[in-house]
C-alpha positions as CSV (number, residue, x, y, z in Angstrom):
1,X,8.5,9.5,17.8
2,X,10.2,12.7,17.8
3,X,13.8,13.3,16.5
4,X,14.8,14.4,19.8
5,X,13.8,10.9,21.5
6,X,15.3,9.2,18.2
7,X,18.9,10.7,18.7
8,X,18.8,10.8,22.5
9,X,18.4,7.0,23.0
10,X,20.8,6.1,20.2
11,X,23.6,8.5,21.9
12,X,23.4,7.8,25.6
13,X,20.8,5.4,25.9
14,X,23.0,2.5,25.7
15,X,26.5,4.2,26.4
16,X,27.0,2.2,29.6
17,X,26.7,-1.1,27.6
18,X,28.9,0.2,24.5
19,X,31.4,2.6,25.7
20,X,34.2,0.1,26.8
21,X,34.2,-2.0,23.9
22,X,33.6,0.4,21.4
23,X,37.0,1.4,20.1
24,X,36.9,-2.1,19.2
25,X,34.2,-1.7,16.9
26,X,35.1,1.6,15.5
27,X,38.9,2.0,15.7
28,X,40.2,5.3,17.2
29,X,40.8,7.4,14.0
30,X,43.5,9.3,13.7
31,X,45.3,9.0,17.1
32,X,48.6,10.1,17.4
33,X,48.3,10.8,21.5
34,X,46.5,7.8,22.8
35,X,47.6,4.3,22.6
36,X,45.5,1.4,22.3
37,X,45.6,0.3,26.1
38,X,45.5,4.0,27.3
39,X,42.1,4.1,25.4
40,X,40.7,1.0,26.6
41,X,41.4,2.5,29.8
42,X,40.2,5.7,29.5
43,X,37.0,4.2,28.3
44,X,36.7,2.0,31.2
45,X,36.9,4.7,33.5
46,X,34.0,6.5,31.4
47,X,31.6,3.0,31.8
48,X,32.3,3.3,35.8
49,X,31.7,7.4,35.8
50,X,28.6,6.7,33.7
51,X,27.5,3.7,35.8
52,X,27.7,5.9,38.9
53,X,25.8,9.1,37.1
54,X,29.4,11.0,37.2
55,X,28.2,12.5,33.8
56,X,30.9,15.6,34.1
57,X,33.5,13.6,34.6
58,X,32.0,11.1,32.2
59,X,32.3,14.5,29.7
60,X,35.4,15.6,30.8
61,X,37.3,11.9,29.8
62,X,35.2,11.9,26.5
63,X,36.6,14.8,25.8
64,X,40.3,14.3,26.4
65,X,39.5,11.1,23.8
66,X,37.8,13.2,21.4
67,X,40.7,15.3,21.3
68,X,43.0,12.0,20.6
69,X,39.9,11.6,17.3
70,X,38.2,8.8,18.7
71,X,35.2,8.4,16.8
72,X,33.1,6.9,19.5
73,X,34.4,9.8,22.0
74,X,33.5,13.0,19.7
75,X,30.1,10.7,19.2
76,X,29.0,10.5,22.9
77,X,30.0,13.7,23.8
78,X,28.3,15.4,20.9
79,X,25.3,13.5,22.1
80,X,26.1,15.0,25.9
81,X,26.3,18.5,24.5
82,X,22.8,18.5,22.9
83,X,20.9,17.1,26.0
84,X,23.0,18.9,28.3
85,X,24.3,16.0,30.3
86,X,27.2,16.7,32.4
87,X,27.9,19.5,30.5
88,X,26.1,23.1,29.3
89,X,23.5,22.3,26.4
90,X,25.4,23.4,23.8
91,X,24.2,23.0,19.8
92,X,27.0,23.8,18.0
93,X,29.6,22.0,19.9
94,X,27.1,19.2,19.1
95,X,27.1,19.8,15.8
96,X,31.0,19.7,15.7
97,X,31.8,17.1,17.8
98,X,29.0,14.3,15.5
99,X,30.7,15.7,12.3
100,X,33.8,14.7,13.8
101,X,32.8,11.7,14.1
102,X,31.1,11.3,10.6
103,X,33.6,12.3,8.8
104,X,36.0,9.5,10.8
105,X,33.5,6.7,9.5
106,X,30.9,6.4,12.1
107,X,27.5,6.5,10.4
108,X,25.6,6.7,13.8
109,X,27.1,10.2,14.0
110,X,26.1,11.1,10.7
111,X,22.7,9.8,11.4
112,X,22.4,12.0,14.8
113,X,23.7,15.0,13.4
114,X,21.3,15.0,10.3
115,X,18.5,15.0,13.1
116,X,19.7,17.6,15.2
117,X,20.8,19.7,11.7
118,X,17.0,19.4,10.2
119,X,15.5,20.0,13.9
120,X,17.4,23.1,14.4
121,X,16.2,24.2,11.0
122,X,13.0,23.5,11.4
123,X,13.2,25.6,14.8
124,X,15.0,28.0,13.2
125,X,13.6,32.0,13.6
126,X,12.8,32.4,9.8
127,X,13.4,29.8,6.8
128,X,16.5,31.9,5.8
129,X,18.1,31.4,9.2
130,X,17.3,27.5,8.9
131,X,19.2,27.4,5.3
132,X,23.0,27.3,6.8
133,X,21.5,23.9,9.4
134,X,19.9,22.6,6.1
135,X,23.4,23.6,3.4
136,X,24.9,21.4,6.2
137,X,22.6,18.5,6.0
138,X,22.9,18.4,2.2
139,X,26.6,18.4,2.4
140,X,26.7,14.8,4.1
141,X,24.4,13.5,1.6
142,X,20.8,13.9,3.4
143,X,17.8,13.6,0.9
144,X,15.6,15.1,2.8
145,X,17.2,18.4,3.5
146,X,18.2,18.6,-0.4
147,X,14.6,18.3,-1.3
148,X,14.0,21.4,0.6
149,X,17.0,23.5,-0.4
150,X,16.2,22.3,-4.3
151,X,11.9,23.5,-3.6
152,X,13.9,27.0,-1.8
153,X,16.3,27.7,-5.5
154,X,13.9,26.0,-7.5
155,X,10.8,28.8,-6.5
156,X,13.0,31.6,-5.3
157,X,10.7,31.8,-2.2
158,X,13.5,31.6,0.8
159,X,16.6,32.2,-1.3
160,X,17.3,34.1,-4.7
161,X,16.0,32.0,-7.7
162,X,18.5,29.4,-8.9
163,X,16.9,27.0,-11.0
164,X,19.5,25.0,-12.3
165,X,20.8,24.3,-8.7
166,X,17.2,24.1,-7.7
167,X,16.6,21.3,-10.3
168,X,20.0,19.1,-9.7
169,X,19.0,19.0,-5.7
170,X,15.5,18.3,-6.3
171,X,17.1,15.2,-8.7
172,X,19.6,14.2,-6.4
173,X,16.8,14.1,-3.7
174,X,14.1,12.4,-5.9
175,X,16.5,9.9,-6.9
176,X,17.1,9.3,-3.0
177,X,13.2,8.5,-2.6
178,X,12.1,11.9,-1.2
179,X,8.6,12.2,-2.8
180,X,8.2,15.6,-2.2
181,X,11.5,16.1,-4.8
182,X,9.9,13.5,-7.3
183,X,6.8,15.7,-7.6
184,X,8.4,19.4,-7.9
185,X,10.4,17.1,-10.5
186,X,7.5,16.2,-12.0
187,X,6.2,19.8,-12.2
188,X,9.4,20.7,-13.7
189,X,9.5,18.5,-16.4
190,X,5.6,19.1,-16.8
191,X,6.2,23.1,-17.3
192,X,9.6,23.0,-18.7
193,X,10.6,25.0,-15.7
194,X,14.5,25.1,-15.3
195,X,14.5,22.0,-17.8
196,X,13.3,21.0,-21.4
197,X,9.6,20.2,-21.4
198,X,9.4,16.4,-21.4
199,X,6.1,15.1,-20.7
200,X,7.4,11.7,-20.6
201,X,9.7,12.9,-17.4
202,X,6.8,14.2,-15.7
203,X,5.4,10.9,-15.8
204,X,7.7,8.9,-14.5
205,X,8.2,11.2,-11.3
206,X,4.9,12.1,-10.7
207,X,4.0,8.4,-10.7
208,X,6.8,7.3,-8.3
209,X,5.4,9.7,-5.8
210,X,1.7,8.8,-6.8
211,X,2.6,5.1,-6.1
212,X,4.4,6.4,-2.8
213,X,1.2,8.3,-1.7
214,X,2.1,11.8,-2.6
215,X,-1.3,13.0,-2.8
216,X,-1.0,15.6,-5.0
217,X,1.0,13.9,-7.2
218,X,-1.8,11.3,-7.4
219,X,-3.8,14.1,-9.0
220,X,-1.2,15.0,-11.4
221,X,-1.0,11.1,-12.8
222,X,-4.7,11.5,-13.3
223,X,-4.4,14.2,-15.4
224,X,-1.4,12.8,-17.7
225,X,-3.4,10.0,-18.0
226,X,-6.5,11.9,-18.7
227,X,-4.7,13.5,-21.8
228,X,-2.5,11.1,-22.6
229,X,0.9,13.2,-22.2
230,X,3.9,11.3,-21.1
231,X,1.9,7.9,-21.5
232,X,-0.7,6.4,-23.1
233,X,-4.2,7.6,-22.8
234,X,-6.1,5.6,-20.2
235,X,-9.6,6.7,-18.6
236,X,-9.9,3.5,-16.3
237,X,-6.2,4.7,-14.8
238,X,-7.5,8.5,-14.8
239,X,-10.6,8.0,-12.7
240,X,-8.7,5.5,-10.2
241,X,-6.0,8.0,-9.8
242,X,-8.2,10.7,-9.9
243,X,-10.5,8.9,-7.2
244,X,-7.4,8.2,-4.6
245,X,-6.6,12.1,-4.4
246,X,-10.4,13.2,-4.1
247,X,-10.7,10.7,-1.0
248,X,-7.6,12.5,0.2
249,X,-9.5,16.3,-0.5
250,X,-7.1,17.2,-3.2
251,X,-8.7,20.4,-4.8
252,X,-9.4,20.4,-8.6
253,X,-10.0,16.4,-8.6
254,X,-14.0,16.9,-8.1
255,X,-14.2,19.4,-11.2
256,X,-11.9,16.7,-13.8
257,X,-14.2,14.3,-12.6
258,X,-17.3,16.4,-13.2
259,X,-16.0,17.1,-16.8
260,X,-15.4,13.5,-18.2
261,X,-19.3,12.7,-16.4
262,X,-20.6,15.8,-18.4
263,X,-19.1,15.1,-21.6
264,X,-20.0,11.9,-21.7
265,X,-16.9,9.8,-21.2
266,X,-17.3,8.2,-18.0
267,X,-20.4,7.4,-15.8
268,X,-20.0,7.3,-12.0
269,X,-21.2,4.3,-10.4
270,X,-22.9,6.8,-8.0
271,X,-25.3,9.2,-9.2
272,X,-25.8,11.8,-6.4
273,X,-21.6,11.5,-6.4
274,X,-21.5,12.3,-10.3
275,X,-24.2,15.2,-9.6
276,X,-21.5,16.3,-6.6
277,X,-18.9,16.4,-9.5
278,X,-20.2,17.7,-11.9
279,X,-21.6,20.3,-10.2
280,X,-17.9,21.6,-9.1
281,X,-17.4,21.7,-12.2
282,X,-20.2,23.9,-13.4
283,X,-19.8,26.0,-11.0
284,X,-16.5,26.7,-12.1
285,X,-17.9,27.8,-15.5
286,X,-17.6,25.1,-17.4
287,X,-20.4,24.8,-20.4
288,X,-20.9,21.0,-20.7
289,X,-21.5,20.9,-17.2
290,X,-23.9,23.9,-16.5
291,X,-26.0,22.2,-19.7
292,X,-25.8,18.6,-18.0
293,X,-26.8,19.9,-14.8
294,X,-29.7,21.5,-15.9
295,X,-30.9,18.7,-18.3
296,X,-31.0,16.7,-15.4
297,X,-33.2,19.4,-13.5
298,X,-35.5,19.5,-16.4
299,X,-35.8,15.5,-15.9
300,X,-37.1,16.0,-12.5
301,X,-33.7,14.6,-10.9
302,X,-33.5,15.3,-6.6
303,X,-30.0,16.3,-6.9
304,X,-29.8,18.2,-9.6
305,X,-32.3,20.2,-8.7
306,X,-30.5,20.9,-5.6
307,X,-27.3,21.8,-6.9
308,X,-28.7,23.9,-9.8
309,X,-30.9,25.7,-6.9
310,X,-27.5,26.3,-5.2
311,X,-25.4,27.7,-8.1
312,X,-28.4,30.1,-8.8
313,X,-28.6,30.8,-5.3
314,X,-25.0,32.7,-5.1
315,X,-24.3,32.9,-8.4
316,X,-22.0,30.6,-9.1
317,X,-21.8,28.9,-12.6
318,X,-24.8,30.5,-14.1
319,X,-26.3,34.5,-13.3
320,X,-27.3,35.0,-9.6
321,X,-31.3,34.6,-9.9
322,X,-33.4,34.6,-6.9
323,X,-36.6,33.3,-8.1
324,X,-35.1,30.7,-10.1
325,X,-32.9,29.8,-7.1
326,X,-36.5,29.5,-5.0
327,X,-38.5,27.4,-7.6
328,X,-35.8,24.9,-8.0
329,X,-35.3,24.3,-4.4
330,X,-39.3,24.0,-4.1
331,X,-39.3,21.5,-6.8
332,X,-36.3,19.6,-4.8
333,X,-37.8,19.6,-1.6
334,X,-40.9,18.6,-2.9
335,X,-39.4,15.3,-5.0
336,X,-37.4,14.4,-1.7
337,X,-34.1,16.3,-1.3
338,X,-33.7,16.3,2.2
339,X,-31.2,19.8,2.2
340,X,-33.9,21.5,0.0
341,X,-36.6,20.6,2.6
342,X,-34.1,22.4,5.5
343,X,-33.8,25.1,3.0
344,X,-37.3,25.2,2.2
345,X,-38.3,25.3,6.4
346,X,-36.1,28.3,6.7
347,X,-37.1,30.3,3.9
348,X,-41.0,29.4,5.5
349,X,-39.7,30.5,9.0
350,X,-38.5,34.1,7.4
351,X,-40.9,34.9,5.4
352,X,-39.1,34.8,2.3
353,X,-42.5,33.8,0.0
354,X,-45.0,35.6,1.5
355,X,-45.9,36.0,5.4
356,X,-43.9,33.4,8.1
357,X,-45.6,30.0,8.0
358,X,-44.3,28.4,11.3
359,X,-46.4,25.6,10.1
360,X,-45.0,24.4,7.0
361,X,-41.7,25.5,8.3
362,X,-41.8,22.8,11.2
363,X,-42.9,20.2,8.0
364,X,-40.1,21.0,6.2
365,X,-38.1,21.1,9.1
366,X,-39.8,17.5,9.8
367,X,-39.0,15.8,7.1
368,X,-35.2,16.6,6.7
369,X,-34.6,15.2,10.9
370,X,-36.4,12.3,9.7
371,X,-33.5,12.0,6.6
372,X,-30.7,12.9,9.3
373,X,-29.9,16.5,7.8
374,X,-28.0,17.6,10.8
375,X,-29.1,21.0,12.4
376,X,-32.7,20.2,11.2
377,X,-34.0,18.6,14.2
378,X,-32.6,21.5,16.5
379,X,-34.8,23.9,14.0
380,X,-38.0,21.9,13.8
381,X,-38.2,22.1,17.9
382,X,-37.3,25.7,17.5
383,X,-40.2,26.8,14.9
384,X,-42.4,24.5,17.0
385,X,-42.5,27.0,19.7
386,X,-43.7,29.7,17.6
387,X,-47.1,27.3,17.0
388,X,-50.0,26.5,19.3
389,X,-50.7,23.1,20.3
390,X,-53.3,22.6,17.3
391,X,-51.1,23.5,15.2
392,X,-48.6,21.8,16.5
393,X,-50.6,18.8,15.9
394,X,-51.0,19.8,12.2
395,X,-47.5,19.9,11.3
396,X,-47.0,16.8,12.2
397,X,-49.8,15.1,10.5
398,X,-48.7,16.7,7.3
399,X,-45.0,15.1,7.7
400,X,-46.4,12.0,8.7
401,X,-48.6,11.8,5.4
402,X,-46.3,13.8,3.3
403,X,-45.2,11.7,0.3
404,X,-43.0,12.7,-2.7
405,X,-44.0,14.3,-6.0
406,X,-43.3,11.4,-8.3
């Protein structure tokens, strides 16, 4: 639901059921013009205009009340000024008219005009232009916009560096709920960034917005608990943590994961998925990794060799080698691993070994359809064209008895 819709049915939507009794129910403020019965009477006259869709002159007695400081009056018409009923659309008058009204006690006002504040920032030409719409937000005590002025001072990004400001919004915000501000609050405490270094800190915010479903946060929790800073060290809580922000696509998570599998200290209750891990990790460099992964190729494991055939084939992780790239996804393709076999068709189909083999390229080809490797169907039909119908015939007999080097 947008914030439009949200403060458009709360100001007019039911103004023809509220408008007479509502000095009642909210008092008129500061009235020195008005009495009591000349309100109630005003406001009657405003129910009949409304009732009858006389919306400027529904504006023009609004107005005359909001001028006496009747809270419900500098409400409604606010609300008429920023949808433009009976009157010119109008922003700022909105914006004056529902602070008006805030600041004589009428927290529907204060609610509306924190919605059209943040929208009119976030619609703002540049960030820097929003800042003034989102200072105003602040000022009333909105947790939302003071997590996003404390992320501007705290990283100097929209406005000139200010970390001590930037750290007491992003508390006052964090301590409101925002999760956003609990997790730059984390990283502050983590890095000692405007604050003293205090690992313990970091914990606590980082888990309130973990718990809260800040993904990235999730990810930092992990971590803490990985090395036991800020809390006790805890491997079953890492790897759970750890597990919610991979499922999310956090980046990084894969290549902790990876580590703790290579060095021994955890073992995934999937194999291919601790092969997946530990694979992003060596192919970020790291030692323990590149040796498991290779161990496991020597063993004869499917997706090892895969992955190792990969990281040699661009590089990545261990010295860009071509040959050793080709051998290991051969060996792959030939224990079963249904993206070595599509690799294996289209290095056939382009002559990359020797001369084109259309013939072993539909096999491979074959074989990775029949595992559901996408694309590999569309390829196999392809290469078929390039055979005649004996061999044709051929290929498919050597899929349909092909069986797995053990």
């Amino acid at each position: 639901m947008s914030r439009r819709y949200l403060y458009g049915a709360a100001g007019l939507g039911v103004l023809a059921l509220s408008i007479a009794g509502a000095f009642i129910l909210y008092g008129a403020g500061n009235n020195h013009r008005l009495s009591d019965e000349q309100i109630e009477t005003r406001m009657a006259d405003a129910t009949e205009a409304y009732g009858q869709a006389r919306y400027q002159e529904v504006a023009e007695i609004l107005a005359e009340l909001a001028t006496a400081e009747v809270p419900l009056a500098q409400y409604r018409l606010g609300m008429m000024h920023q949808q433009g009923l009976g009157v010119p659309r109008n922003t700022a008058r909105a914006i004056e008219l529902l602070d008006a009204a805030a600041a004589n006690g009428m927290g529907d006002a204060r609610d509306a005009l924190v919605e059209i504040l943040l929208e009119a920032a976030e619609n703002a030409d540049s960030p820097e232009s929003g800042v003034p719409y989102y200072e105003h937000a602040a000022s009333i005590g909105d947790v939302r916009a003071k997590a996003i002025l404390g992320s501007y001072y705290f990283s100097g990004q929209v406005l000139s560096q200010d970390l001590g400001r930037g750290v007491n919004l992003l508390r006052e915000a964090a301590e409101g709920g925002d999760v956003r501000a609990q997790s730059n609050l984390g990283y502050a405490y983590r890095t000692g960034t405007g604050v003293v270094r205090d690992d313990a800190a970091a914990f606590r915010w980082y888990l309130e917005a973990a718990e809260a479903g800040m993904v990235r946060a999730q990810a930092a929790v992990g971590l803490l608990y990985e090395e036991g800073a800020g809390t006790e060290r805890n491997l079953t809580e890492a790897v759970r943590w750890y597990l919610n922000a991979l499922e999310a696509g956090a980046p990084g998570v894969a290549v902790r994961l990876g580590r703790l599998v290579a060095s021994g200290e955890i073992q995934a209750g999937n194999h291919d998925e601790a092969v997946d891990w530990v694979t992003s990790a060596a192919r970020g460099g790291d030692a323990t990794s590149i040796e498991w992964i290779q161990n496991e190729s020597e063993s004869g494991d499917v997706a090892a060799l895969y992955a190792l055939a990969t990281m040699y084939d661009v590089g990545e992780g261990v010295p860009q080698n071509s040959r050793l790239a080709a051998e290991s996804y051969q060996q792959a393709a030939e224990r079963g691993s249904p993206p070595a076999q599509l690799v294996m068709a289209r290095r056939m189909a382009a002559g990359e070994d020797g001369d084109p083999d259309y013939v072993m390229a539909h096999v491979w080809a074959n074989l990775a359809a029949a595992n559901g490797v996408e694309g590999a169907a569309a390829e196999r039909d392809l290469f078929g064209q390039f055979l005649s119908p004996a061999e044709l015939t051929n290929a498919q007999d050597l899929a349909a008895s092909w069986r797995p080097v053990e």
